[in-house]
Each structure stands twice: as structure tokens, then as C-alpha cells.
C-alpha positions in Angstrom: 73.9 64.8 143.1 75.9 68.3 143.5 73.3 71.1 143.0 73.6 74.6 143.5 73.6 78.2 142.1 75.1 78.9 138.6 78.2 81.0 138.5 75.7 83.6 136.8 73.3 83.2 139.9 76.1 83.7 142.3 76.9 87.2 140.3 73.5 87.9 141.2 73.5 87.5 144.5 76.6 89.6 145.2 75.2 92.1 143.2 72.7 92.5 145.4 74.1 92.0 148.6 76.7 94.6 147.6 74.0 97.1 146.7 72.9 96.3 150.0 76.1 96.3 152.0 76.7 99.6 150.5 74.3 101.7 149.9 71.9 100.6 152.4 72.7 98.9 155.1 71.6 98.6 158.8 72.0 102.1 159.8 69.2 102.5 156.6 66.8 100.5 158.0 67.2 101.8 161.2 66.1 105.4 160.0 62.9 104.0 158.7 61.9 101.7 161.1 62.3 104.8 163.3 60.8 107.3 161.4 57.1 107.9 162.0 55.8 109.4 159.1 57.6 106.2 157.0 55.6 104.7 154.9 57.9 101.7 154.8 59.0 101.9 151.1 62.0 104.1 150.8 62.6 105.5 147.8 66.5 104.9 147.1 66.1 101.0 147.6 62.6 101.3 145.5 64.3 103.0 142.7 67.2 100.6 143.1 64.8 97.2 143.2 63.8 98.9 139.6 66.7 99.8 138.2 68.7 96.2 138.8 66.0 94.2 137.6 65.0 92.8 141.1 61.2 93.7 140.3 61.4 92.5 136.8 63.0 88.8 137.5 60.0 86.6 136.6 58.8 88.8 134.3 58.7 88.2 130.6 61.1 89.6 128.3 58.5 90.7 126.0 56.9 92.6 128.9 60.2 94.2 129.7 61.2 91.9 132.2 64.1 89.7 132.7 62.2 86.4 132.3 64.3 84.2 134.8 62.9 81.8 137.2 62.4 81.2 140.8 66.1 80.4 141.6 67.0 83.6 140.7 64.1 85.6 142.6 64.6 83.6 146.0 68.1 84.5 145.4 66.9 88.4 145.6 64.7 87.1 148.5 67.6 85.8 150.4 69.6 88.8 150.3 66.6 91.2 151.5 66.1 88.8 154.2 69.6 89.2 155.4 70.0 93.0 155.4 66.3 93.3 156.7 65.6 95.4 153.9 62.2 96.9 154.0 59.7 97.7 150.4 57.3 95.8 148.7 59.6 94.1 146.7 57.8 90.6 147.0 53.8 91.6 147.1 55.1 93.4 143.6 56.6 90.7 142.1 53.9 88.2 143.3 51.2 90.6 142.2 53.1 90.5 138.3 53.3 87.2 138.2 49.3 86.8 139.4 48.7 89.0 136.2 51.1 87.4 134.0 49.2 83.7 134.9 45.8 84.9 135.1 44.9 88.6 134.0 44.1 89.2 130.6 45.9 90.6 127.7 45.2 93.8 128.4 46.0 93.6 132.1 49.3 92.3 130.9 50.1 95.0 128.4 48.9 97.7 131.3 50.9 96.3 134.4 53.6 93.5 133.3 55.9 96.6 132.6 55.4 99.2 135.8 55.8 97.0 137.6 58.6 95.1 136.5 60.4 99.0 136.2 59.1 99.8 139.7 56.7 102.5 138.0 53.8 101.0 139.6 54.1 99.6 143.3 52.3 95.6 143.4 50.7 94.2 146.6 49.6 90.5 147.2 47.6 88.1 149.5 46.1 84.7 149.7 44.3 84.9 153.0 41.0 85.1 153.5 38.5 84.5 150.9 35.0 85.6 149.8 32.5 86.5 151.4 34.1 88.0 153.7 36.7 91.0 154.7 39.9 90.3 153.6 42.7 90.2 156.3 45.5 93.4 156.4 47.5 93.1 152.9 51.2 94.2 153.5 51.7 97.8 151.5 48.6 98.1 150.3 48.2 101.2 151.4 50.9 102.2 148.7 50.0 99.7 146.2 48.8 101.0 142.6 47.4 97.2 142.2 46.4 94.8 145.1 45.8 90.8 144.2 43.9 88.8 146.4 41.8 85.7 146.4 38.2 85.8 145.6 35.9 82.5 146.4 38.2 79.6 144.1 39.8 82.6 142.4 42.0 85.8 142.5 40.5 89.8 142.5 42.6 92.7 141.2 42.4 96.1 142.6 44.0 98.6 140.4 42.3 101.9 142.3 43.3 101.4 145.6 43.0 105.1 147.5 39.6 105.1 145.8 37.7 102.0 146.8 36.2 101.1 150.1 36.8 97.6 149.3 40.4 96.4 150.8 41.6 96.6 154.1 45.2 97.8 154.2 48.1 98.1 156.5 50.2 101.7 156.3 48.7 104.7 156.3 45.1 104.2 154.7 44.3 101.5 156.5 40.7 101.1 156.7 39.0 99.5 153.5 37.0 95.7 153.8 35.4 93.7 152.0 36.9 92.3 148.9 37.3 93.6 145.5 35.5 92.6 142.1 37.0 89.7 140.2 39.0 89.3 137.7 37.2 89.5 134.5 39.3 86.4 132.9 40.9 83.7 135.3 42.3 80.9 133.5 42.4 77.6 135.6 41.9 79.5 138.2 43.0 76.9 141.1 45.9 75.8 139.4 46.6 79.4 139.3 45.8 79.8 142.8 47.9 77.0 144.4 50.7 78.3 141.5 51.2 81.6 143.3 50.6 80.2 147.2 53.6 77.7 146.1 55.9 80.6 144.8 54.9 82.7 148.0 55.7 80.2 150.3 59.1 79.3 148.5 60.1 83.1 148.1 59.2 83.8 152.1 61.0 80.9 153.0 64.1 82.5 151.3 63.7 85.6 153.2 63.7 83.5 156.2 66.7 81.3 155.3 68.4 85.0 154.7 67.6 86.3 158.0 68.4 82.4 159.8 72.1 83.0 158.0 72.6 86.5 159.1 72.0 86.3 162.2 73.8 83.5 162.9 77.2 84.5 160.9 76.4 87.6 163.3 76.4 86.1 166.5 79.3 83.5 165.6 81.4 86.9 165.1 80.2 88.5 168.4 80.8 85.4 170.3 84.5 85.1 169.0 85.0 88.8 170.4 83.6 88.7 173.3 85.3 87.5 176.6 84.7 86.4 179.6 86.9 84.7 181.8 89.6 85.6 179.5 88.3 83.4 176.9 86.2 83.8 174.1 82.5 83.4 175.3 82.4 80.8 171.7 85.0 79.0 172.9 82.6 77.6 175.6 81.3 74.1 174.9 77.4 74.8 175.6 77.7 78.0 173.3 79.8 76.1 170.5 77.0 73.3 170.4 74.0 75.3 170.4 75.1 77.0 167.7 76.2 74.6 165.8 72.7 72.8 166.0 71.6 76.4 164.5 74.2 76.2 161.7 72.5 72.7 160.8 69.0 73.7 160.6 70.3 77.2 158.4 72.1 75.4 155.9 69.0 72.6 156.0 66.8 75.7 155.1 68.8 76.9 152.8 69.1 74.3 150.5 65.4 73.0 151.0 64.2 77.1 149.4 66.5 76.5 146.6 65.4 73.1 145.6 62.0 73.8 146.1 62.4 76.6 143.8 64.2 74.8 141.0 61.4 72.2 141.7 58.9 74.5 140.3 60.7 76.1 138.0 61.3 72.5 136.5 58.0 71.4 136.9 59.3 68.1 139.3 56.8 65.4 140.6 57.8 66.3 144.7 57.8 70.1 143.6 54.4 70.4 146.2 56.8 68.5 148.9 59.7 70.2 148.4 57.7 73.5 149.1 56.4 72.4 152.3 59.9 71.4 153.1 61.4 74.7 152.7 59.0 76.8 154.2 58.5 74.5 157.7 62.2 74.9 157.7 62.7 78.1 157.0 60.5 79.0 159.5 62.1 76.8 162.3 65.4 77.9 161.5 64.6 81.4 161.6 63.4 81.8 164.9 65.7 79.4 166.7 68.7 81.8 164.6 67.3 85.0 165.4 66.5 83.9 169.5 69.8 82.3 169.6 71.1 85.8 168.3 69.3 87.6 171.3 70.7 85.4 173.7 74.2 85.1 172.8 74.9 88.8 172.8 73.8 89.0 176.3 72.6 92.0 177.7 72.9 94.1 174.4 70.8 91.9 172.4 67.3 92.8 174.3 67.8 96.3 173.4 66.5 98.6 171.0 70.0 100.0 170.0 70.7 96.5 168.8 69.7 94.8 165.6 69.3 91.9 166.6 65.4 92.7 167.1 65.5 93.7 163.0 66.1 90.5 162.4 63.6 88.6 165.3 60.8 90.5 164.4 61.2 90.2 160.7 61.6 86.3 161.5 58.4 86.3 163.8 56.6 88.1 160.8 57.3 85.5 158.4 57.5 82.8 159.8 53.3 82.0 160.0 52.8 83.5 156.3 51.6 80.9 153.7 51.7 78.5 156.3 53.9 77.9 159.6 56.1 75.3 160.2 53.8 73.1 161.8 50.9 73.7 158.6 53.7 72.3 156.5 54.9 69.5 158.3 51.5 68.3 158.4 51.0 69.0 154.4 54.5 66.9 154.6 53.0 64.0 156.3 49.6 64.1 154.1 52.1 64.0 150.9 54.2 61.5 151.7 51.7 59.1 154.1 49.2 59.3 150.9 51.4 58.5 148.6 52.2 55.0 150.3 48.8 53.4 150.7 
């Protein structure tokens, strides 16, 4: 069976990597991973992520939102992962959809549409669990609302700056132990594993991004380059190495986007199809983004190269909502239980 992106999803995805090719591209990022004072959010992509719907893809119509599915937002996934672009694009979108599944009418009425319009800034976790602190949650030191679990179910922080209860990263970085509850949580583990299962599937497209990058990166740097008079890809140990890269990338690839249109179809292996894409993804990332390092020589260890954009964004991922090896061992429990 042929499956892959709509001619509609494709549109998409240019749209967004052209937004990102143009208007903010590596030189972008550069200035605020180099900026101090950077809170890691910056406001032209922000405003942007709003604007072109990229906040407001799973969200309902009826709460302003687009009301697609997870094709469409690992599609937005894959293209951040490939320019490296920083923002809290997927804590918000994570954090709407944990109030669109579990919060209450009212929750939905008050959040569903700031965030979808990037009015209110979203930030999400499913470490750690109570009693307990909870671990660092990425951005919440910017977030207006922070979702994290909370013994079998989820909490929701909506006050951030002024409760001592959540640990952030960023610039107020010192709150603990976990917030209150939610005061409705329907099917609360089904909701749980619901939004782990997205998390893993939209990281795992970030990772497939930053895998392809890279690689179609270092293929063009390795065609350039000479040594010996010859293109440094023309030799046969370069050539095969990366072509054992290429594999695993285009494996990833196509494991995020059938494990998303697994759950957005509701498909029996949708749980394996997860575990699949993210213990790829994972793989794949890191052996695209060391190959990248090491076959641009020299410049690739330095700081005025990009290639560390990518390898550090890689080495980030790559352990959320499970590593590789977590997965392939959720694999093996799926697939050797389902034989005896």
C-alpha cells in the first residue's frame, strides 16, 4: 500500500518551511541561542506559529481552531525540527489538547482559544508524578498554563509566576512540588497514555526533521568539498556511511507519519507504531547529526558552525517520552505478548 501526505498536507508543509526558510532561518536562531537575556521564545516566530494556524491544528473548530489531526501537526513538527526553530510551539499545542481531552467546559471555553491564537503561551510534561517534585518543564517559565501529571492523572497550572508549586526551566526557575488537580479528569489514564502517545509521535517528527536536515546538509558539503582533487563524497567509506544514514532517515520518517495516522485513525498497532517512530527517530537523529559533525571535518566541532544546532537539539529529544531503547523494549513487550 502507497501512503503518504495529501497534496493539501504537502501545501502545508511548504508553507511552513518557507516561512521558515525566509523569515527565519539559521542566522535567527543563532541570535537567540546567543543572546543572554533570551527567553527562548521569539516573538516574530511566536506571532507567526499564531497567525498560520500552527498553534491551532488539533484544535476544534468551534474553539477557533483548525480541527485537523496528527498528520498535519507532525507535519509542523518536522519542519521546526529542520530549521531548529526554537518556542513552545509543542508544550502549547500538547497542553490544548490536555484541556480539550480532560479539562472541563469551562477550561475549554477559557484556554482552547489563546492558545490556539498564540494569546496564551501552553507548557507540558509527563515526568514525574505525585508525590513528588516534578522534573524541569520546558518554557514554563513563560507558560500562562503548565499541564503535568498528578498520581494516575493530569494537574493544570494556570498562575504560574505566582505559585511555588512547579519547577521551571528559563528565567523563574525555582518552583517544586506539583500543582492541584484538575477538578474534572475524564478517563483519566486513557487520557494520560492519549497525550504520552501524541508526545512521543510529535517529538519523533522533530527528530525525523532534524535526522533529514542534517543529512541533506552534509550530502551538499561533501559534494563541495575536495580533497585530493575529488569530491570528499565521492569516497567509498563516506558514500556508504551515509547512505546507511539516508536508510535509517527515511525509516524514521515514514514510521512518525504512520504512527500519527495510526492514532488519528484509531488502528489496532497504533501503540506499536508509536514505539516504532520514536526508537527510530531517536536513532536516526543522532547517528544524522554525529555523522554531520564528522563529515564537515574540522568546521563541524565549532561553534560558528550549525551543525551543533542540530546535535544538541537531537541529544535533547532523543530520551523525551522515552529513548530508543524504552521503545524497542515497549516493541518487544507488544509484539512477544501478542504471540503467546
Amino acid at each position: 500500500m502507497f501512503f503518504a501526505l495529501t497534496d493539501d498536507q504537502r501545501e502545508f508543509d511548504a508553507a511552513v518551511r518557507s516561512y521558515l526558510a525566509e523569515r527565519f532561518d539559521l542566522a535567527a536562531v543563532r541570535a537567540v541561542v546567543e543572546d543572554p537575556g533570551s527567553d527562548g521564545n521569539p516573538e516574530t516566530l511566536w506571532k507567526a506559529a499564531g497567525e498560520q494556524g500552527w498553534l491551532a491544528v488539533l484544535v476544534p473548530e468551534e474553539q477557533d481552531g483548525l480541527g485537523l489531526g496528527l498528520v498535519e501537526a507532525q507535519v509542523i513538527a518536522r519542519a521546526l525540527g529542520a530549521g531548529a526553530a526554537p518556542g513552545p510551539w509543542r508544550g502549547t499545542v500538547l497542553a490544548a489538547e490536555a484541556v480539550r481531552l480532560a479539562g472541563s467546559d469551562e477550561q475549554r471555553a477559557a484556554w482552547l482559544p489563546r492558545l490556539a491564537a498564540g494569546d496564551a503561551v501552553g507548557a507540558f510534561t509527563l515526568s514525574g508524578a505525585a508525590p513528588g517534585p516534578l522534573p524541569a518543564v520546558e518554557y514554563a517559565g513563560i507558560a500562562d498554563v503548565v499541564v503535568a501529571r498528578s498520581g494516575a492523572g493530569l494537574a493544570l497550572v494556570t498562575d504560574v509566576a505566582a505559585t511555588p508549586r512547579v519547577r521551571t526551566t528559563g528565567p523563574r526557575a525555582s518552583r517544586t512540588p506539583p500543582p492541584a488537580p484538575w477538578r474534572r479528569c475524564r478517563a483519566r489514564r486513557e487520557v494520560v497514555d492519549r497525550l504520552a502517545a501524541l508526545a512521543a509521535v510529535l517529538v519523533a517528527a522533530d527528530l525525523a526533521g532534524i535526522a533529514r536536515e542534517a543529512l541533506t546538509r552534509t550530502v551538499a558539503y561533501d559534494r563541495e568539498r575536495r580533497q585530493f582533487g575529488v569530491p570528499v563524497g565521492s569516497f567509498q567509506a563516506v558514500k556508504h556511511a551515509l547512505a546507511d544514514v539516508h536508510v535509517g532517515v527515511t525509516m524514521a520518517e515514514h514510521a512518525a507519519l504512520y504512527a500519527a495516522h495510526a492514532l488519528d485513525a484509531g488502528l489496532p498497532d497504533a501503540a506499536l507504531a508509536v514505539a516504532v517512530a520514536k526508537a527510530k527517530a531517536s536513532d536516526a537523529a543522532l547517528d544524522a547529526t554525529g555523522a554531520m559533525i564528522q563529515y564537515h571535518g574540522g568546521i563541524g566541532y565549532t561553534w560558528e558552525h550549525e551543525s551543533h544546532f542540530f546535535y544538541k537539539r537531537a541529544k535533547r529529544l532523543a530520551g523525551q517520552y522515552g529513548d530508543a531503547a524504552a521503545h524497542r523494549a515497549r516493541i518487544a513487550e507488544l509484539t512477544i505478548a501478542d504471540r503467546r
